[in-house]
C-alpha positions in Angstrom: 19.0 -11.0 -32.9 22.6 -12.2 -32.7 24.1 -14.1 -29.7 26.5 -11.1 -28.7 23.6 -8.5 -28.8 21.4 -10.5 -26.4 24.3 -10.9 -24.2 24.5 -7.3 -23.9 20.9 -6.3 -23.5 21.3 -9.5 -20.8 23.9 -7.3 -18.6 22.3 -4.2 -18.8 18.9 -6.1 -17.7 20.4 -7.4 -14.7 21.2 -4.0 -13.3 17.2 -3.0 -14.1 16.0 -5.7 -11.9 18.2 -5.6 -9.1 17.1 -2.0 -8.4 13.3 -3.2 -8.8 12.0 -3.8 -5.5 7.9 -4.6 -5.9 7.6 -8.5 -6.6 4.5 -7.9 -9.0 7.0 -5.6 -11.2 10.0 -7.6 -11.5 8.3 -10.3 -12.4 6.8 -8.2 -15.0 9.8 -7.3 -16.3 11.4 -10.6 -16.2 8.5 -12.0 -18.4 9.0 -9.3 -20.7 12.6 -9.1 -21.1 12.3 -13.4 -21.8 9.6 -13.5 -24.5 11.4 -10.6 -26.6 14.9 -12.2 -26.1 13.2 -15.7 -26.8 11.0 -14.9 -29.5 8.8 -16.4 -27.4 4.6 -15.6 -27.4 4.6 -15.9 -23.4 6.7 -16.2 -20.5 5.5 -16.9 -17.0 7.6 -16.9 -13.4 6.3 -19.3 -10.9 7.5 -18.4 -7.3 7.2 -21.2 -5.1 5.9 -20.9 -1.6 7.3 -23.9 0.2 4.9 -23.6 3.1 1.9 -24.2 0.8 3.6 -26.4 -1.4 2.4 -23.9 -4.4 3.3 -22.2 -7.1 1.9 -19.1 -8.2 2.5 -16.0 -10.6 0.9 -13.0 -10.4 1.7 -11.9 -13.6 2.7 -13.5 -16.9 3.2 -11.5 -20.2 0.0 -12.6 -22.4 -1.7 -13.6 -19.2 -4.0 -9.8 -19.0 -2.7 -10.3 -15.2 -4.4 -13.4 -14.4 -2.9 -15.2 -11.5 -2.1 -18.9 -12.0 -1.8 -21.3 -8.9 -0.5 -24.6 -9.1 0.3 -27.3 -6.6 4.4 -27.8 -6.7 4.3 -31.6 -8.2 2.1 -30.4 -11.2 2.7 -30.3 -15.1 6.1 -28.9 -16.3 6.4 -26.0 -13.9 5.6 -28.5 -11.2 8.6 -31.2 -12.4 11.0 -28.8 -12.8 10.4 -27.5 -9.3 10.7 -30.7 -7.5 13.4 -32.0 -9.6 15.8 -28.9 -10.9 15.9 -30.2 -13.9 15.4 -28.1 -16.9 12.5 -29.5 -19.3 12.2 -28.6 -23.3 9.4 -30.0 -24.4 8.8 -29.5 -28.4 5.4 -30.8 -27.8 3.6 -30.1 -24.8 0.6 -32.4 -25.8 2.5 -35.2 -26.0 4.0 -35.1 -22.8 2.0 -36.5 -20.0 3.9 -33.9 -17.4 1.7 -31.4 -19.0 -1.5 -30.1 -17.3 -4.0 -28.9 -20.5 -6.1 -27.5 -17.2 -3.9 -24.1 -17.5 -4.8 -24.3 -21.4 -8.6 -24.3 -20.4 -8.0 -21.6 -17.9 -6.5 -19.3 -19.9 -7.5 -20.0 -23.4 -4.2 -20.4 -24.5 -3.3 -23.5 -26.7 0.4 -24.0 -25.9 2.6 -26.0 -28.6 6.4 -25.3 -26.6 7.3 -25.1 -23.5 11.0 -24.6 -22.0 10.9 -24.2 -18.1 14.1 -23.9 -15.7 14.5 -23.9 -12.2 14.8 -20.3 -10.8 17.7 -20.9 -7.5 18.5 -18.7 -4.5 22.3 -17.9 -3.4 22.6 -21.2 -1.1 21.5 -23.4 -5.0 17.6 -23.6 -3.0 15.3 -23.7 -5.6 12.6 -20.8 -5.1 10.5 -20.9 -8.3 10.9 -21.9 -12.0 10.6 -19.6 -15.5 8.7 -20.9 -18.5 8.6 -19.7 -21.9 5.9 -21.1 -24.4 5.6 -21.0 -28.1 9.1 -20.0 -30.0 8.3 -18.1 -33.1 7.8 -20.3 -35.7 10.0 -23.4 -34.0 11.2 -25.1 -31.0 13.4 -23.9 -28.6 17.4 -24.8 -28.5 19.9 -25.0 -26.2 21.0 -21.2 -26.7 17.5 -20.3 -25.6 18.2 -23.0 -22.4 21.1 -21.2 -21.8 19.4 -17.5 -21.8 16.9 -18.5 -19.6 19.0 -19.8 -17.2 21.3 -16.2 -17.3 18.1 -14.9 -17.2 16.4 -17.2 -14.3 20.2 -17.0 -12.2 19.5 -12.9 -12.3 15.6 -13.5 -11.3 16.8 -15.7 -8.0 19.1 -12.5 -6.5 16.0 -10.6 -7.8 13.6 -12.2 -6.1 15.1 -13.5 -3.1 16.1 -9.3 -2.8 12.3 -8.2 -2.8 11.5 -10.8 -0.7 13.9 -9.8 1.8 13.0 -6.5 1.3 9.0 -7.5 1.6 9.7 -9.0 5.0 11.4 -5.9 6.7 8.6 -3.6 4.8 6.1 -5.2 6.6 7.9 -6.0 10.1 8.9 -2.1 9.8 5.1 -1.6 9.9 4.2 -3.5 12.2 6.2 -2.4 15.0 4.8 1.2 13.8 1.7 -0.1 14.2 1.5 -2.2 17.3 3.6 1.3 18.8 0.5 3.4 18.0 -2.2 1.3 18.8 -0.3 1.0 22.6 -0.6 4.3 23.0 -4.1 4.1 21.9 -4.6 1.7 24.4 -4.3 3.9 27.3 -7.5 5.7 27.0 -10.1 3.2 25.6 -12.3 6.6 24.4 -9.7 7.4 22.2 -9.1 3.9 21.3 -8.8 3.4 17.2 -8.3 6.6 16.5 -5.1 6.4 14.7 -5.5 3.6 12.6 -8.9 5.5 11.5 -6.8 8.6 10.3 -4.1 6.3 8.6 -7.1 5.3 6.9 -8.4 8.2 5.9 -5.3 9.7 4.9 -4.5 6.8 2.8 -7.9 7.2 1.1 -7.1 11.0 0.2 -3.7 10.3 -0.8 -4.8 7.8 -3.4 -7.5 10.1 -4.5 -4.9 12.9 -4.9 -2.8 10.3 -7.1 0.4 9.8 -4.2 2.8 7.6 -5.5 2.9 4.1 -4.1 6.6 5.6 -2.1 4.3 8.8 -1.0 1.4 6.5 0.0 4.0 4.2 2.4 5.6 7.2 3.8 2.1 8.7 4.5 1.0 5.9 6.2 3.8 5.6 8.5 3.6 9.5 9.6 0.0 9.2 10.2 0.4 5.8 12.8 2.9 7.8 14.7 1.1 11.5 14.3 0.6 11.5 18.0 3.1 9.1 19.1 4.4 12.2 21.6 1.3 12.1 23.8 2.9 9.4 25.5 4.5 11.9 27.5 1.0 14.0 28.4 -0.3 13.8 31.5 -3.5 11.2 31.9 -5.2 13.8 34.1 -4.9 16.2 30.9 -5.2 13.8 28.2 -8.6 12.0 29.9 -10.0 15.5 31.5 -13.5 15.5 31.4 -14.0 18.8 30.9 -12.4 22.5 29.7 -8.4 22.1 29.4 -7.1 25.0 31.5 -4.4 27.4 29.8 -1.9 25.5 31.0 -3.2 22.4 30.3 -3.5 23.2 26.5 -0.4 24.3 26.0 0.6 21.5 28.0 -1.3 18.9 25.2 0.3 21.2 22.5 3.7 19.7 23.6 2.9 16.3 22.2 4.2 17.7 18.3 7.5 18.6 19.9 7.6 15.4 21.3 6.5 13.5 18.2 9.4 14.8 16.6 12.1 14.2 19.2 11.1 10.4 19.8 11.2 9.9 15.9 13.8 11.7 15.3 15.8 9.2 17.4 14.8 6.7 14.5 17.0 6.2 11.7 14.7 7.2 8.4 16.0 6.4 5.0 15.6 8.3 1.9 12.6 9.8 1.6 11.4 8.5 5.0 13.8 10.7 6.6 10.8 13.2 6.3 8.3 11.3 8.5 9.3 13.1 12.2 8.3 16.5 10.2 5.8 15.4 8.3 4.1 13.5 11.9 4.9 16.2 14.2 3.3 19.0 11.7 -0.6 18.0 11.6 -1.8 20.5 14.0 0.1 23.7 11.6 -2.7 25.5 10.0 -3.1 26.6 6.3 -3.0 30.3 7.2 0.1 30.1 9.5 -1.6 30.4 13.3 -1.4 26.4 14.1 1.3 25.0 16.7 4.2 24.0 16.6 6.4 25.9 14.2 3.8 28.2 12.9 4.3 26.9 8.9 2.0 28.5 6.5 0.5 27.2 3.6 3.0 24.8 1.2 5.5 25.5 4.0 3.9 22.8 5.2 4.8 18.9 4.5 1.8 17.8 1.8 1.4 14.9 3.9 1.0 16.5 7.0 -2.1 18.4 5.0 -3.9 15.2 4.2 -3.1 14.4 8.2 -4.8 17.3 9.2 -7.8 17.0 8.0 -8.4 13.2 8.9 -7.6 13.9 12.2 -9.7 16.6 13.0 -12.3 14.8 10.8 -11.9 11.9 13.6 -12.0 13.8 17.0 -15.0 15.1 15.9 -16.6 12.1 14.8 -15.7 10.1 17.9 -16.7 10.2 21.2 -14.4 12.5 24.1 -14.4 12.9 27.8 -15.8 16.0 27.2 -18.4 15.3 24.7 -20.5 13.0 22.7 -19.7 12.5 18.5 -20.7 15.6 16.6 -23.8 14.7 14.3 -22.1 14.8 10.8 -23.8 17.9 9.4 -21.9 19.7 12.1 -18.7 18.1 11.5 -18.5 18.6 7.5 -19.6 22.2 8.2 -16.3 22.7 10.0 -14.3 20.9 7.6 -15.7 23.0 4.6 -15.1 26.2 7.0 -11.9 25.7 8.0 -10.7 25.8 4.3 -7.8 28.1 3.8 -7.6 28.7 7.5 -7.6 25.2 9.1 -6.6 23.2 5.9 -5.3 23.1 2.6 -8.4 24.0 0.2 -7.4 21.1 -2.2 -7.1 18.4 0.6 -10.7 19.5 1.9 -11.8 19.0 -1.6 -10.5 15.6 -2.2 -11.9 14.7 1.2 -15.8 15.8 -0.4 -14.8 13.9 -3.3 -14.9 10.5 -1.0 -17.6 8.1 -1.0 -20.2 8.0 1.9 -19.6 3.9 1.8 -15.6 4.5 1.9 -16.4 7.2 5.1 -18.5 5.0 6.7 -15.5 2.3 6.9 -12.9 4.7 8.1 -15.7 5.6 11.2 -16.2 2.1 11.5 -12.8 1.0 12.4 -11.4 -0.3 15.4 -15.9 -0.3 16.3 -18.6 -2.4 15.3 -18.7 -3.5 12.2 -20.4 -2.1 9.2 -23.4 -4.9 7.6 -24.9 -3.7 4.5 -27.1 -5.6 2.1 -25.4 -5.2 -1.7 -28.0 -2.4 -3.0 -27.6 -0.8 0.1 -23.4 -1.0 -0.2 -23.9 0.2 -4.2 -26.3 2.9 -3.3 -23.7 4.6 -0.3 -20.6 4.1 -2.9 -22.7 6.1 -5.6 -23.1 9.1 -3.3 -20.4 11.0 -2.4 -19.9 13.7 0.6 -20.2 16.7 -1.3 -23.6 15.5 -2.5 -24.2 14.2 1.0 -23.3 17.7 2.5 -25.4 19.7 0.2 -28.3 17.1 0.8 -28.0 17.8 4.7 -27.7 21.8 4.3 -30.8 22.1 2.5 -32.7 19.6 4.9 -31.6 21.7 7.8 -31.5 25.2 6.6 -30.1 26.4 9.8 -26.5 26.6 9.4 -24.1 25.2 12.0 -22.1 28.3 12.3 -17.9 28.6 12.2 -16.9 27.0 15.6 -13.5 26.5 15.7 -12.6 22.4 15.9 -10.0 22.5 18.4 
């Protein structure tokens, strides 16, 4: 490959990685892009986490995704880290910078190594790039000079995702420390929405979300009922039969749901999250609350809401009544299909294992302690086999009450 072609495929690279946000990918792609401009058999980004004075990969091309962790002032990576000098090594046994411990790890034998530092903006150095083996020779200063176009685009890279990492997971925590306040003022109710982000996360994966869909999904489901804090306490911890007026009073919270997050600038596709949160209690067939939405009128995600929620209140305790025993509470989920919920949600939720169920009930309560056979034998048995065990145990059927 001539000089002027890998100077093109060079530009056009950058613009790739500066739109890739996941760490675990662009590092992916770095390592790629490096051993085929390179002619290089592997290519590995170290990302240096000062704090632990480590370096670490998650990912290097030729690696089958095992993750290397070295100490900063180790072998060649480690040098060029602590120095910022760029190292060419034409023979990496011969040079007593190199660890052969990362050889004996992997199984790799390497022969060459170039490595440069990888710098931030400010010239900080935040991780290094290493190539091994040229094709059939050693490496030259062209290929020094690729890698560090290539390690130069990897700092903005990284340093963005980083950034972006950071404000992902503050984002989420204020979400969730907002929810579980709420939560807090009722301790009967306490945990119940981080069980049916749970849930809902477990269904989305099993319906194959996207890892955007996912994020977006478990957002909306922390802040499903972030509008009851504007119900009453008298209604919302009433030991007994809600009055007219008092439902339709509790019913209010999905108006409310959407107004408060409405008032919160959403981005892109999180722009969705006030409907999607403030439409959990809209029913397949079209009679739920608040908007009356029917069917696919109705955000997917609020769907997969639905039914962990209701799946929850009935499993937990109330003021007004004990948990239901689990037969009861399935036969109501498989019921309410194409009345309460989507038909393909409810059969997704069967599809889940009666170890990854137990989990979700167990959240935010005491904790689950299973020998191994007995955590094997629970993950092999699903709810739908559970369900149809339980039915023919009990051949009197629950019956069709309705679960609100």
């Amino acid at each position: 490959m001539d000089r002027v072609k890998k100077l093109e495929i060079l530009l056009e690279f950058g613009k790739k990685i500066q739109a890739e946000r996941n760490i675990e990918k662009l590092i992916k792609l770095l390592t790629e892009e490096a051993t085929e401009l390179l002619e290089a058999e592997r290519a590995t980004v170290f990302v240096l986490d000062k704090e632990k004075k480590k370096l670490w990969s998650l990912v290097g091309l030729g690696l089958d995704k095992q993750k290397i962790e070295i100490p900063m002032n180790e072998g060649i990576a480690g040098y060029v880290a602590t120095t910022g000098e760029s190292l060419n090594v034409p023979n990496a046994y011969k040079d007593e910078r190199f660890n052969k411990e990362i050889d004996k790890k992997t199984g790799f034998r390497t022969k060459t190594i170039l490595a440069v530092p990888i710098r931030n903006l400010k010239g900080e150095i935040m991780g290094v790039f290493q190539v091994l083996n040229k094709k059939d020779t050693t490496f030259n200063e062209e290929d020094e000079e690729i890698l560090n176009m290539l390690a130069s685009q990897a700092g903005v890279a990284i340093e963005n995702s980083k950034l972006y990492s950071q404000l992902k997971e503050a984002f989420s925590s204020f979400i969730e420390s907002l929810a579980q306040a709420l939560d807090a003022r009722d301790h009967i109710t306490s945990g119940h929405t981080l069980r049916v982000a749970n849930l809902s996360m477990l269904i989305g994966k099993k319906l194959g979300l996207n890892e955007e869909e996912i994020e977006i999904l478990h957002h909306a489901a922390w802040l499903h009922d972030i509008g009851k804090i504007g119900i009453k306490d008298s209604v919302l911890a009433k030991p007994g039969k809600l009055t007219e007026e008092e439902f339709n009073h509790i019913k209010t919270h999905t108006i409310l749901t959407k107004q408060i997050l409405d008032k919160i600038k959403f981005y892109g596709k999180m722009k969705d999250i006030p409907l999607i949160a403030s439409s959990h209690h809209e029913r397949y067939d079209g009679r739920g609350y608040n908007l009356g939405l029917k069917g696919t009128e109705i955000p997917l995600l609020s769907r997969i809401i639905s039914v962990s929620d209701v799946f929850d209140a009935l499993t937990s305790k109330r003021h007004y009544r004990d948990p239901m025993p689990i037969l009861q509470v399935l036969e109501i989920i498989e019921d309410g299909k194409g009345k309460n919920f989507d038909p393909k949600i409810v059969e997704i939720f069967f599809t889940l294992s009666l170890f990854e169920i137990l989990n979700v009930i167990k959240l935010g309560r005491k904790k689950l302690k299973l020998t191994p056979e007995e955590e094997n034998l629970l993950k092999s048995i699903n709810l739908k086999t559970f369900f149809s065990f339980l039915k023919k145990k009990q051949n009197t059927p629950y019956g069709t009450k309705k679960p609100y």
